[in-house]
C-alpha positions, 0 to 999 in steps of 0.5 A, a space after each residue: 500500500 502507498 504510504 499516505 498518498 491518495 489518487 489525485 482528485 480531477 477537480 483539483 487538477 488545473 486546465 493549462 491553457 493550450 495543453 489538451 490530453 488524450 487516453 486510449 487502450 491500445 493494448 500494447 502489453 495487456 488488454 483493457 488498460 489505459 496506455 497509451 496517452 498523446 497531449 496535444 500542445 498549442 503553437 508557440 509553445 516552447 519545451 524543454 527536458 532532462 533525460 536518463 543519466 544511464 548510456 544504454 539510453 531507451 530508444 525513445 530517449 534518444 529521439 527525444 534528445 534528437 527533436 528537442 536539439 533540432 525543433 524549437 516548434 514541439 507540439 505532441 507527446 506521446 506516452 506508450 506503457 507496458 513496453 520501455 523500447 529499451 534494448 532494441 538497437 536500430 530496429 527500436 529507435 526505427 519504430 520510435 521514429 515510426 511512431 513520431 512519424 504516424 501522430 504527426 501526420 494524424 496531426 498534420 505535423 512534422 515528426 520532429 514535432 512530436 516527443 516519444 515515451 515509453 515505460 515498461 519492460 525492458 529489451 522487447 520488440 515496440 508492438 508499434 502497430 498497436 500503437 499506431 491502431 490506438 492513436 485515432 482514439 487518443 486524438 478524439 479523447 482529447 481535452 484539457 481536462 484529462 490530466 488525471 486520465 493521463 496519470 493513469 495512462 503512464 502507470 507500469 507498476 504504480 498502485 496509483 496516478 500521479 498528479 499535482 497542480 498549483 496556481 499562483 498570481 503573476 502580473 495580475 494574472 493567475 497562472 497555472 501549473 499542473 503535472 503527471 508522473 509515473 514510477 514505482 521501482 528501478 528509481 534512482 533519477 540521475 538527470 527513475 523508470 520514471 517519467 514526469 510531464 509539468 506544464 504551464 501557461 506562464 509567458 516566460 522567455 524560451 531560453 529559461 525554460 531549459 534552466 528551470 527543469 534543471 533546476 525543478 530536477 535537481 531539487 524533486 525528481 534527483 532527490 529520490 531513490 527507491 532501489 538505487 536503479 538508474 532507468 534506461 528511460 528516465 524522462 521529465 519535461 518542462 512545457 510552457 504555452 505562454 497563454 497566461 497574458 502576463 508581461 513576459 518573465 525574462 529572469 528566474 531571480 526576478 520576483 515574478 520569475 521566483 514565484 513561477 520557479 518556487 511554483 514549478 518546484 512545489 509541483 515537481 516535488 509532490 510528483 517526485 516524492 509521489 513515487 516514493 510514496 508509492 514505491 514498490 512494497 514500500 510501508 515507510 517514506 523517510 525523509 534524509 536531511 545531511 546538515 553541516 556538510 562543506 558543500 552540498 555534494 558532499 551532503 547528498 553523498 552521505 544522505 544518499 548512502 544511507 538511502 541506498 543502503 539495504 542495511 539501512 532500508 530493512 531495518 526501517 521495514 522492520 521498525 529497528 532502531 539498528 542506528 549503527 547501520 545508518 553511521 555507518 553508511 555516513 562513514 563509506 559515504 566518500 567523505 575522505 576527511 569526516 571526523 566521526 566525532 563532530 557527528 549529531 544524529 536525530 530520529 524525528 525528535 528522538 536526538 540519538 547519537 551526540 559527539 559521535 557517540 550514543 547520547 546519554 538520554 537515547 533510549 531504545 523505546 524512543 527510537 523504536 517509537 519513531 521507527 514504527 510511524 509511517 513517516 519518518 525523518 533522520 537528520 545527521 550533522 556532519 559538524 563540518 561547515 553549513 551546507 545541507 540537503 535533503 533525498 527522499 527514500 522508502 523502506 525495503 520490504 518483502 513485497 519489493 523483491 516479490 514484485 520484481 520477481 514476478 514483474 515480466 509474468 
């Protein structure tokens, strides 16, 4: 079960002006589920994106990469699940293009126009004739409405659709961001398999949007993991239509250009630790905070060790106060020059570990109580300067390994 997460409501879901989605059932790896969406976006519209880190790239990564670097004119997504197109040299990137190629001339575009994605297993043949039979229903479902449809659209093995949405007043006018995104497992976002869709109306000068999904990146979806597993089909794309009406955004530090950053932001993070929250087996979200680093690298090494560690993460699924574990994995962070005994560790409100020692006043049954709650927060000062940063994980349970067993069954 999702550790205090719910299904987004469509009601909540702000309409962007100039994005319509569509949903069909195209039955590319089973019959009778939504998998296949297409989004619709109005000329003008400018997009930018981040990708996998991982070089054995899915092969819609790759035509992504391609398109976005020769077109500044995107105007159609499309989302497959069930098959990632991963793993299938030539002939895969020949059906990804194919796939781009059918959509737009249904749509009386270019194909480098249209942005391929796909999701799902791995190293199997792209049924792109599937695809291309489901398209006519997609483009007819389209509608502004539909994000919460399309969150369903792009599950694999999610246990629930992904949304968020906010809207903040620019210019004296209101402004609208809402987003979808998918994942569950093989997450370690290095730009998980995960994949992200934000789009705004804000009017924003097209040479910042590339930074600003950097920059929503790197604090959302690059400060989560679930199993330590970088996807070889990692996407996340930033869209802005520029149908707001405000004066033009020309600077992220502006005023303006900070509320639609912090904005932007507030709904990465909530998709991001979404897929946390719905890890695979997960029973537990934990929250790493690393103060007192010397830069903030150097935090993310020692949050992201204690992450990662399977040690670590079966001790949180057990509700055992084993806290060694987690000092531990501060120390084979990479930190060539920690000193163990500046360190100060916290469970929640529980202050377990002070000077680098057991604190005098931990008691076992305090770290026991925050270890059974559903949420959990471990805060470790390095003691050496004031940089912090922050990762999101979850528990590792039995369930984790029953459901990758059985994945491709």
């Amino acid at each position: 079960m999702p550790v205090n997460l719910q299904a987004p409501r469509p009601e909540n879901l702000a309409p962007v002006a100039g994005v319509t989605l569509g949903i069909a059932e195209a039955g590319v790896r089973k019959a009778n589920r939504k998998d296949l969406v297409v989004v619709s976006l109005a000329a003008g519209s400018t997009v930018a994106g981040v990708f996998t880190q991982n070089r054995y790239c899915a092969a819609p990564v790759q035509v992504c990469r391609e398109h976005l670097a020769a077109s500044s004119a995107i105007r159609a997504i499309v989302v497959n699940t069930g098959n990632a197109n991963a793993g299938t040299g030539a002939d895969g990137l020949a059906r990804a293009r194919r796939t781009c190629a059918t959509l737009a001339a249904m749509m009386d575009l270019q194909p480098g126009q249209v942005l391929p994605f796909s999701t799902g297993v791995i190293m199997e043949t792209l049924p792109v004739e599937r695809i291309e039979a489901g398209m006519p229903a997609a483009l007819a479902d389209l509608a502004p409405t539909h994000w919460g449809r399309a969150a369903e659209g792009i599950m694999t093995t999610d246990t629930l659709p992904k949304a968020a949405s906010r809207q903040v007043q620019i210019g004296g006018k209101t402004v609208t961001i809402t987003g979808i995104s998918k994942g569950a497992g093989m997450i370690r976002p290095n730009m998980a398999t995960m994949l992200g869709f934000v789009a705004t109306d804000a009017v924003i000068a097209p040479e910042l949007v590339q930074p600003l999904v950097k920059a929503a990146a790197d604090a959302s979806f690059n400060r989560i993991t679930i199993d330590g597993d970088t996807s070889t089909n990692d996407s996340f794309l930033l869209i802005a239509t520029h149908q707001a009406g405000h004066a033009p955004i020309t600077a992220l530090d502006s005023a303006d250009g900070a509320a639609l950053q912090e904005a932007v932001l507030a709904v990465s993070r909530e998709l991001a630790q979404a897929i946390v929250r719905d890890g695979e087996g997960a029973t537990k979200f934990i929250s790493v905070q690393i103060d007192g680093g010397r830069t903030e690298d150097e935090c993310k090494l020692a949050a992201y060790a204690i992450a990662h560690s399977p040690l670590v993460k079966t001790a949180f699924f057990a509700s055992d106060p084993n806290l060694g574990r987690i000092l531990a994995a501060v120390g084979y962070a990479g930190i060539g020059d920690l000193d163990q005994n500046l360190i100060e560790m916290h469970l929640d409100d529980v202050h377990v570990v002070t000077q680098g020692g057991r604190h005098p006043a931990y008691r076992e049954e305090d770290g026991q109580r925050v270890m059974k709650q559903a949420e959990i927060t471990v805060r470790v000062n390095l003691g050496r300067g004031a940089a912090s940063a922050t990762v999101w994980t979850c528990d590792l349970s039995h369930d984790y390994v029953s459901i990758n067993a059985d994945y491709r069954s």
